[in-house]
VEXKOL-894038 format. One record per atom (N, C-alpha, C): x, y, z. Coordinates in pm, whole numbers, plus 50000, padded with zeros to 5 digits. Layout:
<zagus>
XYZ...
</zagus>
This chain:
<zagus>
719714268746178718794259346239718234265646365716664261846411716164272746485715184262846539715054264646681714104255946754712194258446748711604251046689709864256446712709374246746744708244250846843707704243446924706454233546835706464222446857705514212046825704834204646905703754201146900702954187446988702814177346970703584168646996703254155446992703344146947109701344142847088701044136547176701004143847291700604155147300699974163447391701194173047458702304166947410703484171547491704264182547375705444189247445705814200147384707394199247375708034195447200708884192647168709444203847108711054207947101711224214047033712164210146937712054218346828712434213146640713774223246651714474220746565715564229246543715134231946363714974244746321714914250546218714984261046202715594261646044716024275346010717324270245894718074283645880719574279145795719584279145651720184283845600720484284245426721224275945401721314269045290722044257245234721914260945069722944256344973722754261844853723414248244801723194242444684724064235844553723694244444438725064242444379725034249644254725824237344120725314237344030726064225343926727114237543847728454233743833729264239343796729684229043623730494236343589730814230543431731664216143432732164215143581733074201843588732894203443712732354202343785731624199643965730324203044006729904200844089729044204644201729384210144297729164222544358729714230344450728634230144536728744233144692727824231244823728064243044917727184246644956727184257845078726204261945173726694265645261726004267945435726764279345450725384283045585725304290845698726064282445859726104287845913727154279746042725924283646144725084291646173723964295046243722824282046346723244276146455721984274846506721474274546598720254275046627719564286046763718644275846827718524280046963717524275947017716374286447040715364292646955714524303646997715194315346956715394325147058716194334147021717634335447101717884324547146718944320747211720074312247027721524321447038722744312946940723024300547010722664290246966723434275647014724964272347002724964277246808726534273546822726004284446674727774289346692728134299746570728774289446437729174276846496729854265846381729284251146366727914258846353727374245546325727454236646204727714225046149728204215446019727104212645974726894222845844725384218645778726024207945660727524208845626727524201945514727934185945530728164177445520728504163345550729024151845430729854149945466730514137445309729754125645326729284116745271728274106445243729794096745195730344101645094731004092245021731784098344982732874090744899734514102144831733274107244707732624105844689731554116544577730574121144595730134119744701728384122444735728324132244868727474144244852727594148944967726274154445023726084161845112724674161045180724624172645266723194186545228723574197945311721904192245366722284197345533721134196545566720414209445627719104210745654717724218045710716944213045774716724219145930715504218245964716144211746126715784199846178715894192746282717574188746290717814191046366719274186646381719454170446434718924169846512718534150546593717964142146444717524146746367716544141846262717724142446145718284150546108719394147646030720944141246065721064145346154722244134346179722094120746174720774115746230720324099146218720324097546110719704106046027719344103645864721174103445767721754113845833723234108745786723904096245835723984095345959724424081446007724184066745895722664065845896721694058245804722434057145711722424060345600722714072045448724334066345472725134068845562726894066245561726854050445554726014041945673725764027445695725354019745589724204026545483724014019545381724654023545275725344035445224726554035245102727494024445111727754024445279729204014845286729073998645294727763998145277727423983845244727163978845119726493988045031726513989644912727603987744819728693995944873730063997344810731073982744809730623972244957731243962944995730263949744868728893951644871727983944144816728373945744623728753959644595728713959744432728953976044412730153979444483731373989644450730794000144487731084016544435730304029644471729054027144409728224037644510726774038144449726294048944337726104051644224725684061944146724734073244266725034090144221724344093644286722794093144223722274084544158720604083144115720364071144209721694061044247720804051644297720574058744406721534070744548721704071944627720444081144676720104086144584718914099544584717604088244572717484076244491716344068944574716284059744692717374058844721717424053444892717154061244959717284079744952717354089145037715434085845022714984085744906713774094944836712534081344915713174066844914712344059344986712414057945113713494065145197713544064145346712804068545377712774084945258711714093845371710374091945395710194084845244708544079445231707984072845343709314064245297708424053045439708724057645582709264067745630708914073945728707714089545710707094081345632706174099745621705164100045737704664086145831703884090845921704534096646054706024091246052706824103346197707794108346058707444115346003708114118445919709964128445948710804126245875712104137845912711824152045903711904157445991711484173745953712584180545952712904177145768714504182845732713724188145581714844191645522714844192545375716504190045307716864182945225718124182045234718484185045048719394186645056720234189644892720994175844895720934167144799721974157044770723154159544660724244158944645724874162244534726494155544551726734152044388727374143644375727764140044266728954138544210729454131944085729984119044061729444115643967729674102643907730194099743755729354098743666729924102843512729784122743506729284125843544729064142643515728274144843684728504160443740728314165743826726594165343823726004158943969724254157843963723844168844102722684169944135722064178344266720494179344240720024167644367718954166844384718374175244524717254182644544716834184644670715244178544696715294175444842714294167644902713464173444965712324173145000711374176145088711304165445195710664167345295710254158045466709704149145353708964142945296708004134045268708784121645149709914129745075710814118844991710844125544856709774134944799709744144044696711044146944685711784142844572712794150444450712564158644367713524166744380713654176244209714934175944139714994172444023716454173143981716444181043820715424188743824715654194643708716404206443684716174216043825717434227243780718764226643838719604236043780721214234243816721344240643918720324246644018720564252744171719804248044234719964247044382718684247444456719224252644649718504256144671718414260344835717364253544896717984254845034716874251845126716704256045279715834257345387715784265245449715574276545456715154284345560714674297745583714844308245510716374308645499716784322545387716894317045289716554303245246715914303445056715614311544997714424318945039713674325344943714514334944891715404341645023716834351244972717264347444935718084339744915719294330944892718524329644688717744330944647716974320844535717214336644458716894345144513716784358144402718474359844387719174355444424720774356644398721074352344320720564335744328720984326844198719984327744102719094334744106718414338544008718824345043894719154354443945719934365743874720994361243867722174351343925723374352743892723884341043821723354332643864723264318243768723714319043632724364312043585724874312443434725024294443383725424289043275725824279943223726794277443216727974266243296728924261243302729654268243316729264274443456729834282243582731304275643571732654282143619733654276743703733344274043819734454266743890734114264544036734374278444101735164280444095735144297344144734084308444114733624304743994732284312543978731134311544063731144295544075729844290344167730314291944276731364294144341731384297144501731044309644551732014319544440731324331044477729814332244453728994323644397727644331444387726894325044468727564311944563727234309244671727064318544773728444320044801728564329644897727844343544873727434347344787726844357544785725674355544786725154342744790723614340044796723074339644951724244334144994724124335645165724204338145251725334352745193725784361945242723934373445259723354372945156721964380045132721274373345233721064361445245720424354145299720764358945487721774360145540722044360345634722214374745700721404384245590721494398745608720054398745636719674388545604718224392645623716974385645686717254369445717716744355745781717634358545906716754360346018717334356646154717444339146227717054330746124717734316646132718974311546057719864327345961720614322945895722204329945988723294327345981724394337746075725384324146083726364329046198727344320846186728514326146205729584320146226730874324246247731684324746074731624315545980732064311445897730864307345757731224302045683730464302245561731094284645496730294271745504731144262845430730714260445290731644254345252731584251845090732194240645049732014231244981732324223544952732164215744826733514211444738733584208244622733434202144572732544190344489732774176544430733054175444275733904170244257734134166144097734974154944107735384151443973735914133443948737244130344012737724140044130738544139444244738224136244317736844136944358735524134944447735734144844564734934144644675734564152344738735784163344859735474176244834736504184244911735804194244961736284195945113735834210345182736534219545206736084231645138737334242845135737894244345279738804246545296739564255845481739254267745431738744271545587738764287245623739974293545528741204290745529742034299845441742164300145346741244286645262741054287145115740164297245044738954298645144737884305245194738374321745130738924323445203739574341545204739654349245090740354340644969740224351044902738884353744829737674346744860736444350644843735614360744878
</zagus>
């Protein structure tokens, strides 16, 4: 995540953007991953920054772009699952991806200047990613977002397979953002997270789970 300057209203704000984020659909999960990277300019803010975030014991959420702008948008997103859940039990992640998909809409004139991956299991492992405006895609079994995407995309391009293990999909995480962070100066970090969902629901590896990767 990386600060650029904007105008609004004559005045001079700054954005936090940048950062790689990856989901990958595995044969019995959804697997998640980040960069720890974020900057103000060319100033490191923090080497451990938390791109990934639990929504729910199944639903999870990598974010891009504004840091002030996604945390509200998680806050939001935590406030209305857990009302949901009290109103008529867990939420499917299809209903959860159009609550995400109409927030943003109806904020498209101060719109979020994020991009986020949703992902999550329910009957079988799902992963939607978003644009600022509420745009979904849920047709392929990967997606990135942020700066070192475009790196990060020729990895899973090439390495992507059909009903990946979870161990398969982490490593080709990590190697997607490992590229990514060799080569995007909004991508870096102290650490690398990852995180697991399947019908256990949601888990974040430890650093020492991490290792033998």
């Amino acid at each position: 995540m990386n600060y650029h300057n904007c105008t609004v209203s004559g005045e001079i704000m700054e954005v936090k953007k940048g950062t790689t984020t990856v989901g990958v659909i595995a044969k019995d999960a959804v697997v998640m991953g980040a960069e720890q990277k974020s900057t103000m300019g060319y100033l490191v803010d923090s080497k451990v920054a938390q791109k990934i975030h639990r929504l729910d014991e199944h639903i999870g959420l990598t974010i891009a772009g504004s840091v002030g702008d996604a945390l509200a948008m998680i806050r939001l997103l935590k406030a209305q699952l857990k009302l949901y859940k009290l109103e008529r039990g867990p939420i499917t992640l299809k209903a959860a991806a159009n609550l995400l998909s109409n927030i943003l809409h109806g904020s498209k004139y101060f719109p979020y200047i994020n991009q986020f991956i949703l992902a999550g299991y329910d009957t079988k492992p799902g992963l939607y990613s978003f644009d600022p405006l509420g745009g979904f895609d849920v047709k392929d079994k990967f997606y990135s977002t942020g700066s070192g995407s475009p790196i990060a995309y020729g990895v899973l391009e090439s390495g992507f397979k059909e009903n990946m293990t979870n161990e398969e999909a982490i490593v080709l995480i990590i190697k997607a953002i490992r590229a990514a962070i060799e080569r995007d100066i909004g991508s870096g970090g102290k650490d690398i997270q990852i995180a697991v969902i399947d019908k256990e629901g949601f888990k974040e590896l430890t650093p020492q789970e991490l290792k033998k990767y």
